[in-house]
mmCIF file of the N, C-alpha and C atoms, coordinates in Angstrom:
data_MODEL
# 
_entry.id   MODEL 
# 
loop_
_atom_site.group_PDB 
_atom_site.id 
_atom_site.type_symbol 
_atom_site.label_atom_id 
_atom_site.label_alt_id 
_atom_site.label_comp_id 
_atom_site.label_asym_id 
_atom_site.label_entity_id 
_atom_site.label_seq_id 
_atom_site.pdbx_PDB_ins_code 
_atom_site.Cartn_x 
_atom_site.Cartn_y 
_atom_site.Cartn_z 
_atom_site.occupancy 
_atom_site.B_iso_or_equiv 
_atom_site.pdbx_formal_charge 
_atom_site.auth_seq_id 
_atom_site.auth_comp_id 
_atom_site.auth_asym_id 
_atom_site.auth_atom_id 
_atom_site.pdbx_PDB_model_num 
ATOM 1   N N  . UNK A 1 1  ? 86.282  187.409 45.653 1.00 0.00 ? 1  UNK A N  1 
ATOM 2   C CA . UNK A 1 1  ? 87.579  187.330 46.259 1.00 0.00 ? 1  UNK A CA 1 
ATOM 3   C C  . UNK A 1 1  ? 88.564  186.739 45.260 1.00 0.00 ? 1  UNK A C  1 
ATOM 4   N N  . UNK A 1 2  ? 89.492  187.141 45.456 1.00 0.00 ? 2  UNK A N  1 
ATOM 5   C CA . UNK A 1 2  ? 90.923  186.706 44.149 1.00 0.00 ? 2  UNK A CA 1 
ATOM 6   C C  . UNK A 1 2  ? 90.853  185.577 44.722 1.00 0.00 ? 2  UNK A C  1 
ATOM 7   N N  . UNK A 1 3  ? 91.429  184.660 43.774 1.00 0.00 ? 3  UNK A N  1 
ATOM 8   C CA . UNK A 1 3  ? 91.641  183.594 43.829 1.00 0.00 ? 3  UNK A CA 1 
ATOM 9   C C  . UNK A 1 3  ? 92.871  182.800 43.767 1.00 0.00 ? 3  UNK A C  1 
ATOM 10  N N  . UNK A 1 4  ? 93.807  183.633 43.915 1.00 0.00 ? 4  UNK A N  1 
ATOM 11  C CA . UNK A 1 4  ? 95.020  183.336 43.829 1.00 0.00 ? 4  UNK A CA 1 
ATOM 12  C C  . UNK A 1 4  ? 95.789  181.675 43.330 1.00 0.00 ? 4  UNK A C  1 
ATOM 13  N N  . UNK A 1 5  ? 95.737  181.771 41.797 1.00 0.00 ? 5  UNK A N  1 
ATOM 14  C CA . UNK A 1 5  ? 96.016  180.181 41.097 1.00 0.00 ? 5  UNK A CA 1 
ATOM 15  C C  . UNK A 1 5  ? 97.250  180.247 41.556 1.00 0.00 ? 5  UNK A C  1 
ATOM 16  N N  . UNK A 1 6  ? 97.875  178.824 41.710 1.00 0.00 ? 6  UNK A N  1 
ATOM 17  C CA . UNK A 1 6  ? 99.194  178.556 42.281 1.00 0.00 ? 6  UNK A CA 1 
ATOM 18  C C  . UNK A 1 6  ? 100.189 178.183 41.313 1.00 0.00 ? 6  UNK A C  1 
ATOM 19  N N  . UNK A 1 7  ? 99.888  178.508 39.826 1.00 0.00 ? 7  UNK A N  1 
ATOM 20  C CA . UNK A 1 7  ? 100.820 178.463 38.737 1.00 0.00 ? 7  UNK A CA 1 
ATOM 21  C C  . UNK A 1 7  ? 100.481 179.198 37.872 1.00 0.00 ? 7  UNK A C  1 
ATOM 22  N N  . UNK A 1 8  ? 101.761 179.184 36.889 1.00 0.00 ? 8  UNK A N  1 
ATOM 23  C CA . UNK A 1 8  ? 101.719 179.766 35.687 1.00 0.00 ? 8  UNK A CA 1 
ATOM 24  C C  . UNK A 1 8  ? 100.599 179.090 34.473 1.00 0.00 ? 8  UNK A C  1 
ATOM 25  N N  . UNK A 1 9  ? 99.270  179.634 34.224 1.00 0.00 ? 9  UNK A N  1 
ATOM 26  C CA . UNK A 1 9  ? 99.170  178.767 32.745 1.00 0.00 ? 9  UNK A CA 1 
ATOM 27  C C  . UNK A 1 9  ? 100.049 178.669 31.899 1.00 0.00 ? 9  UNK A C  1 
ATOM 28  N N  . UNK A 1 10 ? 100.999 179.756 31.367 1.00 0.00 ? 10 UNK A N  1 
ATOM 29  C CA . UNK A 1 10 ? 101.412 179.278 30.127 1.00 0.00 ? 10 UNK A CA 1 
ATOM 30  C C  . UNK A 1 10 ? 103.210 178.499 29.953 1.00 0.00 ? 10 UNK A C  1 
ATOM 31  N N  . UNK A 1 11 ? 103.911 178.329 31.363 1.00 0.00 ? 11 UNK A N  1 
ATOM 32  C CA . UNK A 1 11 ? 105.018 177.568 31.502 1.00 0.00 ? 11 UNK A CA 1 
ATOM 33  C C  . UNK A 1 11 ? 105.000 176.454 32.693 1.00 0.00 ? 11 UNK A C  1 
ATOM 34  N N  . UNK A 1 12 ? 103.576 176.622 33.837 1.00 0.00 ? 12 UNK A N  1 
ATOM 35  C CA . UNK A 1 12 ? 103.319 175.823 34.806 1.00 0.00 ? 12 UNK A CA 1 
ATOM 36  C C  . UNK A 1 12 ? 103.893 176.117 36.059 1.00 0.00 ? 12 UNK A C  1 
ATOM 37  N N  . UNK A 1 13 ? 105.236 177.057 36.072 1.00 0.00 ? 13 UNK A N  1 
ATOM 38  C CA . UNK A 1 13 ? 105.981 177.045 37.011 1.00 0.00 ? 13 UNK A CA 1 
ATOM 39  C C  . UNK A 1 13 ? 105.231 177.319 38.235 1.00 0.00 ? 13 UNK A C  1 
ATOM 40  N N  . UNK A 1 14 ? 105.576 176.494 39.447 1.00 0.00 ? 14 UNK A N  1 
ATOM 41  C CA . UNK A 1 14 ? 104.527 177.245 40.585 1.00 0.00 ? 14 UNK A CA 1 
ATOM 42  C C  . UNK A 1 14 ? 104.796 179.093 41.189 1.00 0.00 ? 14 UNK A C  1 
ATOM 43  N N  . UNK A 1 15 ? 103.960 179.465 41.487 1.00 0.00 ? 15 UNK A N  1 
ATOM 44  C CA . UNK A 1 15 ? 103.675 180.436 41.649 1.00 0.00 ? 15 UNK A CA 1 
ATOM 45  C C  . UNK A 1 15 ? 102.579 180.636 43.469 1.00 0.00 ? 15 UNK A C  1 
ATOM 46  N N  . UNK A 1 16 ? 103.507 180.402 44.593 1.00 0.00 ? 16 UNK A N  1 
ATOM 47  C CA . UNK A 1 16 ? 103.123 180.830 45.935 1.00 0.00 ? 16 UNK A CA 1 
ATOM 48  C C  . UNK A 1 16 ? 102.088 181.549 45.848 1.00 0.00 ? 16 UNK A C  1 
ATOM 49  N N  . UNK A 1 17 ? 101.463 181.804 46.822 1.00 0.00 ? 17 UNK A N  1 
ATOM 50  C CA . UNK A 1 17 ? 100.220 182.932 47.585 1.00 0.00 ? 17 UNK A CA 1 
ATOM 51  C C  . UNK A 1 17 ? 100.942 184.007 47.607 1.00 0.00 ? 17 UNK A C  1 
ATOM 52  N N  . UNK A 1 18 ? 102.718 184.237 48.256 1.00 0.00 ? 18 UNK A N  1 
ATOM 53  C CA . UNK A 1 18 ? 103.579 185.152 48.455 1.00 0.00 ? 18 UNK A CA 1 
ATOM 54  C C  . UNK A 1 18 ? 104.620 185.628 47.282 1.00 0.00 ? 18 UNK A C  1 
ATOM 55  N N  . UNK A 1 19 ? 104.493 184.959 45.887 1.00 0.00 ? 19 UNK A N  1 
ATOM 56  C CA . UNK A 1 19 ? 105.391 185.321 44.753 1.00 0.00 ? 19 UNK A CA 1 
ATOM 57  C C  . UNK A 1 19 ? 104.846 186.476 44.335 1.00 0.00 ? 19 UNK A C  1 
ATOM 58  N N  . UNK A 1 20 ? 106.431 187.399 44.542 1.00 0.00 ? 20 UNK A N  1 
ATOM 59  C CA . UNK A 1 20 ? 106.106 188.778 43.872 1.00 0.00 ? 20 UNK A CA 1 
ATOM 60  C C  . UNK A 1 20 ? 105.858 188.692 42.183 1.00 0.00 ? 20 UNK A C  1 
ATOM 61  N N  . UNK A 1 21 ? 106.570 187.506 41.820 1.00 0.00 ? 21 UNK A N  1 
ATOM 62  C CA . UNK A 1 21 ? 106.461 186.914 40.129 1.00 0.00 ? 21 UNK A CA 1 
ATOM 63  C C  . UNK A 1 21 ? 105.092 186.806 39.555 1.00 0.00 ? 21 UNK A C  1 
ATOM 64  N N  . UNK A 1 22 ? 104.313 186.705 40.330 1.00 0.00 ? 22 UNK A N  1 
ATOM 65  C CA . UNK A 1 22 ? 102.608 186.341 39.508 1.00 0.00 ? 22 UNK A CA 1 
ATOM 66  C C  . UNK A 1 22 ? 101.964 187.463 38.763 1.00 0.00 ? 22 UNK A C  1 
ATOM 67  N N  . UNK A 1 23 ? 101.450 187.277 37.696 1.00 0.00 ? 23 UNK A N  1 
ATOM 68  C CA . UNK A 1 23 ? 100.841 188.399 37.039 1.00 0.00 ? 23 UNK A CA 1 
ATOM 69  C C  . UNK A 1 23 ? 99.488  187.709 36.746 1.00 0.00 ? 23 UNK A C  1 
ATOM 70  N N  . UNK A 1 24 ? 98.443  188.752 36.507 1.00 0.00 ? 24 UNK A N  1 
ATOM 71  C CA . UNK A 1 24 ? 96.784  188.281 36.755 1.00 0.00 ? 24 UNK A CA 1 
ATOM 72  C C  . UNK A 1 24 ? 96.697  189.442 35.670 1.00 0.00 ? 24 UNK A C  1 
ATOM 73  N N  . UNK A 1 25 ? 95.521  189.231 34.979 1.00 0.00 ? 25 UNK A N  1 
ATOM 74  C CA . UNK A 1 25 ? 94.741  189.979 34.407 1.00 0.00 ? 25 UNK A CA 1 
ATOM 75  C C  . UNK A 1 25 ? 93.263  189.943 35.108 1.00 0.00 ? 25 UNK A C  1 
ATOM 76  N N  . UNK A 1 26 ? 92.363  190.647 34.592 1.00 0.00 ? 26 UNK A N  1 
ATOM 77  C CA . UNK A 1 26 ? 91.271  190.898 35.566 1.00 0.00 ? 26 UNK A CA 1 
ATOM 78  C C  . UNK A 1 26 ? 89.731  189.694 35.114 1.00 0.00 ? 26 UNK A C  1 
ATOM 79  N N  . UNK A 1 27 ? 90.586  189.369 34.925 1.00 0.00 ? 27 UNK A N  1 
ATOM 80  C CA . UNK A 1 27 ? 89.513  187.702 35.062 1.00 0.00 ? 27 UNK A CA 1 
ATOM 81  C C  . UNK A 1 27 ? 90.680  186.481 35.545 1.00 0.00 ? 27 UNK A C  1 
ATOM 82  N N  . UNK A 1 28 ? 91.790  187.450 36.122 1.00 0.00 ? 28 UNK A N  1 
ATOM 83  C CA . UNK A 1 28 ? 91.978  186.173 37.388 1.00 0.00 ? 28 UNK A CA 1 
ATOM 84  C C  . UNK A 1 28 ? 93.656  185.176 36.662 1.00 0.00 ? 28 UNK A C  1 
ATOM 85  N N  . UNK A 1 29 ? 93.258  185.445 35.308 1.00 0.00 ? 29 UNK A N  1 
ATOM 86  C CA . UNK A 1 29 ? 94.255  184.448 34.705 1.00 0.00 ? 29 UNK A CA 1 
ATOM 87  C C  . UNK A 1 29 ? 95.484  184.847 35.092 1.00 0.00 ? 29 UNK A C  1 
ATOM 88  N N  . UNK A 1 30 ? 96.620  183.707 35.276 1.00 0.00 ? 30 UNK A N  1 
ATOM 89  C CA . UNK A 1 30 ? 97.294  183.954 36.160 1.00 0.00 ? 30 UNK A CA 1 
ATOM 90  C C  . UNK A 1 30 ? 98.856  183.659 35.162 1.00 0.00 ? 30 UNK A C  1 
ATOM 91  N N  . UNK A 1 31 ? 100.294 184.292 35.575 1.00 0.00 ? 31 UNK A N  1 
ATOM 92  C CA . UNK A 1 31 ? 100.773 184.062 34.418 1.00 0.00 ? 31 UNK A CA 1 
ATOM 93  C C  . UNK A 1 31 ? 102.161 184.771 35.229 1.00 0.00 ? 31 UNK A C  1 
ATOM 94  N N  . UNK A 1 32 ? 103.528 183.753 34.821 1.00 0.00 ? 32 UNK A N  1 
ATOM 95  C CA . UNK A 1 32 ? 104.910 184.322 35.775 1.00 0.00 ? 32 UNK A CA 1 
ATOM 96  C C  . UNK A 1 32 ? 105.394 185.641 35.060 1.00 0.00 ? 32 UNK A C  1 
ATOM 97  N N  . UNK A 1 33 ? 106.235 186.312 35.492 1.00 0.00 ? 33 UNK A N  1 
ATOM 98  C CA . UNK A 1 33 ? 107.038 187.334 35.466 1.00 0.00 ? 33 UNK A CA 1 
ATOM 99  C C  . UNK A 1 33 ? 107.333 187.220 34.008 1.00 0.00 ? 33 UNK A C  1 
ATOM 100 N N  . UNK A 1 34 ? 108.158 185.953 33.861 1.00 0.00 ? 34 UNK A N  1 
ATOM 101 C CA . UNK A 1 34 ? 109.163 185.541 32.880 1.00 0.00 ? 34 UNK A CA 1 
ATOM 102 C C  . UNK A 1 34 ? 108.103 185.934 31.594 1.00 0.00 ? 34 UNK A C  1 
ATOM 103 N N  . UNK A 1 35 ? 107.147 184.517 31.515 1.00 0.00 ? 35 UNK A N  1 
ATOM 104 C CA . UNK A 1 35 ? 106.300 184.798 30.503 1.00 0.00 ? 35 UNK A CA 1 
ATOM 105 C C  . UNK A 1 35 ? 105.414 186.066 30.184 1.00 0.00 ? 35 UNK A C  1 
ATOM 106 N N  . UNK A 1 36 ? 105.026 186.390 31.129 1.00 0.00 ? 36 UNK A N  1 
ATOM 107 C CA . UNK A 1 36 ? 104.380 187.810 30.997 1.00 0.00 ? 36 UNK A CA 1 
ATOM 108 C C  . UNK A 1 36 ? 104.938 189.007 30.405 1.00 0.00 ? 36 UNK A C  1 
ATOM 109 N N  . UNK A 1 37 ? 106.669 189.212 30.703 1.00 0.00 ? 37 UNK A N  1 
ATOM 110 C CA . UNK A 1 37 ? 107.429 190.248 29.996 1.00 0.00 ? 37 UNK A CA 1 
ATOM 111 C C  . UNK A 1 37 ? 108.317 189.960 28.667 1.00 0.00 ? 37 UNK A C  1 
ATOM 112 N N  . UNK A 1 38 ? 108.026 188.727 28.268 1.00 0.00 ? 38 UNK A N  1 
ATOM 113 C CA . UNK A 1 38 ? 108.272 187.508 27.147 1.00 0.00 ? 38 UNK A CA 1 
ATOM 114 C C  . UNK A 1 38 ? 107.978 187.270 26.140 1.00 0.00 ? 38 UNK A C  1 
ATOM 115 N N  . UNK A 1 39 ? 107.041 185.911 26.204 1.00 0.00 ? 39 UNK A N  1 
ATOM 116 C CA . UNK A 1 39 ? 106.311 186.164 24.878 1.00 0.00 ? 39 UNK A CA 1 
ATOM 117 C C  . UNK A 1 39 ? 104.734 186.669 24.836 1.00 0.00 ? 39 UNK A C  1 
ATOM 118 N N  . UNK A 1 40 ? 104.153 187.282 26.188 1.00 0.00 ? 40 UNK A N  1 
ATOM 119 C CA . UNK A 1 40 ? 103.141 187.309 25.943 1.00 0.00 ? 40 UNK A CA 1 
ATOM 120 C C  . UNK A 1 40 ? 103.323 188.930 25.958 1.00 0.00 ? 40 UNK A C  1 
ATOM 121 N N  . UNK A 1 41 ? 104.206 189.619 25.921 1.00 0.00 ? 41 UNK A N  1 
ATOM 122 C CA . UNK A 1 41 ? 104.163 190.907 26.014 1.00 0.00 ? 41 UNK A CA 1 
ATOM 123 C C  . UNK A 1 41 ? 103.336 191.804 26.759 1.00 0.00 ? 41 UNK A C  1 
ATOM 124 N N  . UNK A 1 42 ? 103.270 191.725 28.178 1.00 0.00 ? 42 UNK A N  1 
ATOM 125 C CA . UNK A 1 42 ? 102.308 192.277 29.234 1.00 0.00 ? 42 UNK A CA 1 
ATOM 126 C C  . UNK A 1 42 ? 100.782 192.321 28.423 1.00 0.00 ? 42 UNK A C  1 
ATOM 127 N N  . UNK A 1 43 ? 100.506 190.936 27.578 1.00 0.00 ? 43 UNK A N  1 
ATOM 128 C CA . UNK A 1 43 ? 99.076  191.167 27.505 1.00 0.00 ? 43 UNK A CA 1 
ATOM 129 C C  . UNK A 1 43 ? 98.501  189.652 27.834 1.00 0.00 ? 43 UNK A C  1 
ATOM 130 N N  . UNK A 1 44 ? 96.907  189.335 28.179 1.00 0.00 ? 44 UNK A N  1 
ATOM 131 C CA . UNK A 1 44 ? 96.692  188.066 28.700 1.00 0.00 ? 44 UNK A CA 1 
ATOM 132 C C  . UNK A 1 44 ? 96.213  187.616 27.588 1.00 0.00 ? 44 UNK A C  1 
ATOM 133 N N  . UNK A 1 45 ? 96.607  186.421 27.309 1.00 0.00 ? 45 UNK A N  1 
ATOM 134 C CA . UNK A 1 45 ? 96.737  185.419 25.709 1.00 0.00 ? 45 UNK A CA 1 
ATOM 135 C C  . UNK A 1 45 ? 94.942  185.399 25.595 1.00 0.00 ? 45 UNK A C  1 
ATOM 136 N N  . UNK A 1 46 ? 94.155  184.914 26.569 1.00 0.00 ? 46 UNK A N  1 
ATOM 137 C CA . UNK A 1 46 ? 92.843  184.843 26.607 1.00 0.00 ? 46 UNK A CA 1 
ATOM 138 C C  . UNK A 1 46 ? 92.253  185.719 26.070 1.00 0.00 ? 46 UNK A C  1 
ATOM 139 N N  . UNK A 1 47 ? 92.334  186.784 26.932 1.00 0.00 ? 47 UNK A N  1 
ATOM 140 C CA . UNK A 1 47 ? 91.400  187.821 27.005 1.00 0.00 ? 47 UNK A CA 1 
ATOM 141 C C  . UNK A 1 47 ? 92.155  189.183 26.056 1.00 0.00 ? 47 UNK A C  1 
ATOM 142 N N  . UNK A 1 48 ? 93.217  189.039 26.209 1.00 0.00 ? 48 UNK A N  1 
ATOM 143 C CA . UNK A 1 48 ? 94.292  190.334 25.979 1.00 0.00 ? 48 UNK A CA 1 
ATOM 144 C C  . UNK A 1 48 ? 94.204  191.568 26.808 1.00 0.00 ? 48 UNK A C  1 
ATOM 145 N N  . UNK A 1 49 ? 93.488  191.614 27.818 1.00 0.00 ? 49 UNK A N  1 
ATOM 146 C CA . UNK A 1 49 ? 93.812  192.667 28.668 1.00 0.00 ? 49 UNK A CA 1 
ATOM 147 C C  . UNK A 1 49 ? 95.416  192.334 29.478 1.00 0.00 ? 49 UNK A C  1 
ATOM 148 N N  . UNK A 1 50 ? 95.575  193.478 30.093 1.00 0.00 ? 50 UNK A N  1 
ATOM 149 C CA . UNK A 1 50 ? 96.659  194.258 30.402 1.00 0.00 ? 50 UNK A CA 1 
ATOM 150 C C  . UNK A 1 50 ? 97.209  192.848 31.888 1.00 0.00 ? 50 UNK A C  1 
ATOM 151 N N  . UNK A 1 51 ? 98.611  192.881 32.011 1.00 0.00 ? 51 UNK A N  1 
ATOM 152 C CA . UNK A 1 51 ? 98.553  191.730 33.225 1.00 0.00 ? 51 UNK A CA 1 
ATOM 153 C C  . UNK A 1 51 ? 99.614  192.710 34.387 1.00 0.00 ? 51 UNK A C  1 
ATOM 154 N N  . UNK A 1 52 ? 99.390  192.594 35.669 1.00 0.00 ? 52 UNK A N  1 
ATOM 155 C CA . UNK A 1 52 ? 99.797  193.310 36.513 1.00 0.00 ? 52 UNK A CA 1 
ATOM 156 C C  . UNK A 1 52 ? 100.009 192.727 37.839 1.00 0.00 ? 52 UNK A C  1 
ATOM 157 N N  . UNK A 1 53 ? 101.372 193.154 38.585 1.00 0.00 ? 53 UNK A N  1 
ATOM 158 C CA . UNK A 1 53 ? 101.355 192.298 39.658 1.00 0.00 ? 53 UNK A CA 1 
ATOM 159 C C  . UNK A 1 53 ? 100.330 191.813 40.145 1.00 0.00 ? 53 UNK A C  1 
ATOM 160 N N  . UNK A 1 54 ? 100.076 190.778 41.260 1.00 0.00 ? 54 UNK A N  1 
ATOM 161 C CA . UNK A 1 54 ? 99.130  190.136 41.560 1.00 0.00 ? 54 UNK A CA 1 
ATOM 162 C C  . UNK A 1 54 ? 99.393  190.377 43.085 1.00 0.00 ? 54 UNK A C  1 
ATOM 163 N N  . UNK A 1 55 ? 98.708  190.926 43.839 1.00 0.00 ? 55 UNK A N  1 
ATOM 164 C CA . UNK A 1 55 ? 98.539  191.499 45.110 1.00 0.00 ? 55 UNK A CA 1 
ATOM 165 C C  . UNK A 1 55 ? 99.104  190.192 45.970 1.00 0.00 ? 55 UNK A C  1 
ATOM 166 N N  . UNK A 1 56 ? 99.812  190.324 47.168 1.00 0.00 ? 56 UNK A N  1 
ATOM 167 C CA . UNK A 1 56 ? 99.779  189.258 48.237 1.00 0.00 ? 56 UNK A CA 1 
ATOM 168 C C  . UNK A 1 56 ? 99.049  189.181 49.570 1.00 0.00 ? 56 UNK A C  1 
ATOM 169 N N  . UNK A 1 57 ? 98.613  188.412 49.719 1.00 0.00 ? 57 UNK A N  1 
ATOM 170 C CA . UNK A 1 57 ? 97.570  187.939 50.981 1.00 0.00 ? 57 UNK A CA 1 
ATOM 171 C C  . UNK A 1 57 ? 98.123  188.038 51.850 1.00 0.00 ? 57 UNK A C  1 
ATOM 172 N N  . UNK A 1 58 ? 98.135  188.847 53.078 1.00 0.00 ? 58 UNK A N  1 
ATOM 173 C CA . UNK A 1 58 ? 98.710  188.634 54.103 1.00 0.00 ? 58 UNK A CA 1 
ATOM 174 C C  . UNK A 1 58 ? 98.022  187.109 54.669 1.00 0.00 ? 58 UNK A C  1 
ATOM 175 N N  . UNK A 1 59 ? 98.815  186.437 55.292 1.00 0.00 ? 59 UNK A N  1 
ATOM 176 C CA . UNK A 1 59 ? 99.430  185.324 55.897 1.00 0.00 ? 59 UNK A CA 1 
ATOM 177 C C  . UNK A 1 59 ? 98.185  184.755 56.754 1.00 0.00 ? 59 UNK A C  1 
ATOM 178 N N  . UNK A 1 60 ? 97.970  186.200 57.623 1.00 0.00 ? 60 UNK A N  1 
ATOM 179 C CA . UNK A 1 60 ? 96.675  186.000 58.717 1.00 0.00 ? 60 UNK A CA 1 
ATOM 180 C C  . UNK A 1 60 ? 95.050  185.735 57.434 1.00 0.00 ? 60 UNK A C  1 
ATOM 181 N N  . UNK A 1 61 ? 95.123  186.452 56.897 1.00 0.00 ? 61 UNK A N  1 
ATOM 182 C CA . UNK A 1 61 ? 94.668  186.287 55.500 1.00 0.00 ? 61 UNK A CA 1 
ATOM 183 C C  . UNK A 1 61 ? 93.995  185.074 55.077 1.00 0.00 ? 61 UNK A C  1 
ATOM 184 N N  . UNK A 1 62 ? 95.506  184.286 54.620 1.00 0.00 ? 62 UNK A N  1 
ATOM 185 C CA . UNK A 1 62 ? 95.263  183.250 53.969 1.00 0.00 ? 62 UNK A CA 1 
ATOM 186 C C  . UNK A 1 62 ? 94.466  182.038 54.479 1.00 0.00 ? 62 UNK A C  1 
ATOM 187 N N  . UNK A 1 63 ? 94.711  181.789 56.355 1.00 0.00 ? 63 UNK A N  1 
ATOM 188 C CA . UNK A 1 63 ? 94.130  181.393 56.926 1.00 0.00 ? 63 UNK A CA 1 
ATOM 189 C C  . UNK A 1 63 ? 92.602  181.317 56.748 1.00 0.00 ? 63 UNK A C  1 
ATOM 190 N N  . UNK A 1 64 ? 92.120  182.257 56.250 1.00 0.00 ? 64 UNK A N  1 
ATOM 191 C CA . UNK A 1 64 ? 90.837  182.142 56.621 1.00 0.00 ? 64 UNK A CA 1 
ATOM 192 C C  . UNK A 1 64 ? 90.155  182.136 55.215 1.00 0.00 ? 64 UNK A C  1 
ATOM 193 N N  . UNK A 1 65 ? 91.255  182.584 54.293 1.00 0.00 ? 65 UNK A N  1 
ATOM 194 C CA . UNK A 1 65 ? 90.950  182.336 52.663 1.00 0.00 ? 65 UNK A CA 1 
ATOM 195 C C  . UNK A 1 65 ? 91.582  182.128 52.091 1.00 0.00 ? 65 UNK A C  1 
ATOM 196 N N  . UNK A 1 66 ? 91.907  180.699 51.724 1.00 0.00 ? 66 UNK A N  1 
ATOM 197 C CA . UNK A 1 66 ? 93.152  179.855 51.449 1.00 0.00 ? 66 UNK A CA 1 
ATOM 198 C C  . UNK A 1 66 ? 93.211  180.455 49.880 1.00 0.00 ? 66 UNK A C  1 
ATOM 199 N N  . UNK A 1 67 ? 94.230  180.078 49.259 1.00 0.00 ? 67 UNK A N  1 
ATOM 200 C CA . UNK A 1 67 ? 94.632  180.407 47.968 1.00 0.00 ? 67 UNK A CA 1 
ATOM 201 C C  . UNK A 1 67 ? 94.298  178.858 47.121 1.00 0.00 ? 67 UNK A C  1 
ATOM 202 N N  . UNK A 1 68 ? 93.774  178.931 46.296 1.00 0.00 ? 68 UNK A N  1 
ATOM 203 C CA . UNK A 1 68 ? 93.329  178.066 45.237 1.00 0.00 ? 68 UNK A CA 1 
ATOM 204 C C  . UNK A 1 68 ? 94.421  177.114 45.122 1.00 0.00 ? 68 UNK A C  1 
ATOM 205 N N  . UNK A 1 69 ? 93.671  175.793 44.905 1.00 0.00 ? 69 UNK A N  1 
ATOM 206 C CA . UNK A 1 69 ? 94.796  174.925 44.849 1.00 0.00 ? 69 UNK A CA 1 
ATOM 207 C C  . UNK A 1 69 ? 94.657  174.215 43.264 1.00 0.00 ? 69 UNK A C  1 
ATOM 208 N N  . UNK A 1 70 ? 93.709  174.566 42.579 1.00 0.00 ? 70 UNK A N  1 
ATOM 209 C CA . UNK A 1 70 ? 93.246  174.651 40.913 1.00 0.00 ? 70 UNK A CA 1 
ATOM 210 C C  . UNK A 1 70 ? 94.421  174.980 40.385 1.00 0.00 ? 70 UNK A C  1 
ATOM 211 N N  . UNK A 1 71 ? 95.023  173.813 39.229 1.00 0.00 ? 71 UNK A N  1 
ATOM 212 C CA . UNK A 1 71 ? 95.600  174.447 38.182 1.00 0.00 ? 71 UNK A CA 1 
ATOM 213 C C  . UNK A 1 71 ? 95.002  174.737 37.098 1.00 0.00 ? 71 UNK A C  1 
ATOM 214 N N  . UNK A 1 72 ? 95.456  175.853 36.135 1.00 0.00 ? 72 UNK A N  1 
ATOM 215 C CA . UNK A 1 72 ? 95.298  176.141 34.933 1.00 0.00 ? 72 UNK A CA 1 
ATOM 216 C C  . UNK A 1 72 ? 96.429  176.256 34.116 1.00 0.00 ? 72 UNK A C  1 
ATOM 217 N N  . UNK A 1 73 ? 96.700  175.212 33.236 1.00 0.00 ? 73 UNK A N  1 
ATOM 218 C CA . UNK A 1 73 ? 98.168  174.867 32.256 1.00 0.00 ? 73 UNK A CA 1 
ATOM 219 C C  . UNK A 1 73 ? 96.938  174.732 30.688 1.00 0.00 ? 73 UNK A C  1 
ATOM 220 N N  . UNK A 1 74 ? 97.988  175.644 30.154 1.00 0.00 ? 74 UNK A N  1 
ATOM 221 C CA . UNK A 1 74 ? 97.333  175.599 28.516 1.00 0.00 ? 74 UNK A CA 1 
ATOM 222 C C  . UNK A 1 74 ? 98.598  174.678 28.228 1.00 0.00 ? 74 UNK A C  1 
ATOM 223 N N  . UNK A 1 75 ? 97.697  173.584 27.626 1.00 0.00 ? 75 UNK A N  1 
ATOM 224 C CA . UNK A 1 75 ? 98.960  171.989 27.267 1.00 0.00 ? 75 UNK A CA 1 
ATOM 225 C C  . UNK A 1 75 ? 99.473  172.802 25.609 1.00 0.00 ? 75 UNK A C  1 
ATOM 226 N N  . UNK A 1 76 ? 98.943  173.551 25.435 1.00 0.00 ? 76 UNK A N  1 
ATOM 227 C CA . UNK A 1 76 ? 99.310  173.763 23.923 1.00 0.00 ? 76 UNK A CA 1 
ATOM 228 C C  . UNK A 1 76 ? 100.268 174.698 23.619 1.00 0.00 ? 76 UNK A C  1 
ATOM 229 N N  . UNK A 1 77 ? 100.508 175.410 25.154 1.00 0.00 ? 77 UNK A N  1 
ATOM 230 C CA . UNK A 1 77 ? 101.437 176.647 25.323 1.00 0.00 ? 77 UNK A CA 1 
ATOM 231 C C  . UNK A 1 77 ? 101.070 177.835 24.939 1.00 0.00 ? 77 UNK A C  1 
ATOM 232 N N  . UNK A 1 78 ? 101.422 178.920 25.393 1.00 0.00 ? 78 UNK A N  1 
ATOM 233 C CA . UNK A 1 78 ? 101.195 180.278 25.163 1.00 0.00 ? 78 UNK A CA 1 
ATOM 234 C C  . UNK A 1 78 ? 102.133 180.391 23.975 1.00 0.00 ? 78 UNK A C  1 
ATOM 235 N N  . UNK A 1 79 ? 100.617 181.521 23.443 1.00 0.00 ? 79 UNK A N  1 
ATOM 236 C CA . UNK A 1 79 ? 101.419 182.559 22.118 1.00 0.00 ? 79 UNK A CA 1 
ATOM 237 C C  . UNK A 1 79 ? 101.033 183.794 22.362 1.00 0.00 ? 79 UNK A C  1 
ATOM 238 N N  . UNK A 1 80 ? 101.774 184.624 21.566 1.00 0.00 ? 80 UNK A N  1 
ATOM 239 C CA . UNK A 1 80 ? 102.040 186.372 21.735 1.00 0.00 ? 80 UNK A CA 1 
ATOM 240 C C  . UNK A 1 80 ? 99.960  186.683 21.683 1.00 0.00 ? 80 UNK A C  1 
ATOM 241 N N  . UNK A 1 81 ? 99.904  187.582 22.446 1.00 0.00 ? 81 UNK A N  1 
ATOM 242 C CA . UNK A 1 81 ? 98.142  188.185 22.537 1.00 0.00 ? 81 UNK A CA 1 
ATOM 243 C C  . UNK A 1 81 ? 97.967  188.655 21.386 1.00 0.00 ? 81 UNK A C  1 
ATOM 244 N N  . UNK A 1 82 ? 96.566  188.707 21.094 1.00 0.00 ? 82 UNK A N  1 
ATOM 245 C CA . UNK A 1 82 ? 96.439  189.119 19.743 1.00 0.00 ? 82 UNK A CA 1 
ATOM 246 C C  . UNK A 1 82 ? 96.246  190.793 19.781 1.00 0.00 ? 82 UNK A C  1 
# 
């Protein structure tokens, strides 16, 4: 099940269960609008796969599978994917 992180790793900004702004790559890493079309150039700094909206939970949903309350902040900041 997604896990929906509640921030940006690479600027922190929070990022809702319901932000159309979240971008995920497919190990989950999680990453805003801003940075994603920025400096990371729609790729994930980690892994470098591809980053793409991040689906929203309906509501009734969340209830029963809460959204992660785990942050992940790279203290060192994001750089362009390799």
């Amino acid at each position: 099940m997604l896990q929906i992180r509640p921030n940006c790793e690479c600027c922190n900004v929070d990022l809702p269960p319901d932000s159309a702004l979240a971008r995920i790559c497919s190990f989950e890493c999680t990453f805003c609008a801003t940075c994603t079309e920025g400096i990371l150039e729609g790729k994930c700094p980690n892994c470098g796969g591809e980053l793409v909206r991040r689906p929203i939970r309906p509501v009734a949903a969340l209830e029963k599978n809460p959204a992660s309350t785990e942050r992940v902040f790279k203290s060192t900041g994001c750089t362009r994917a390799a």
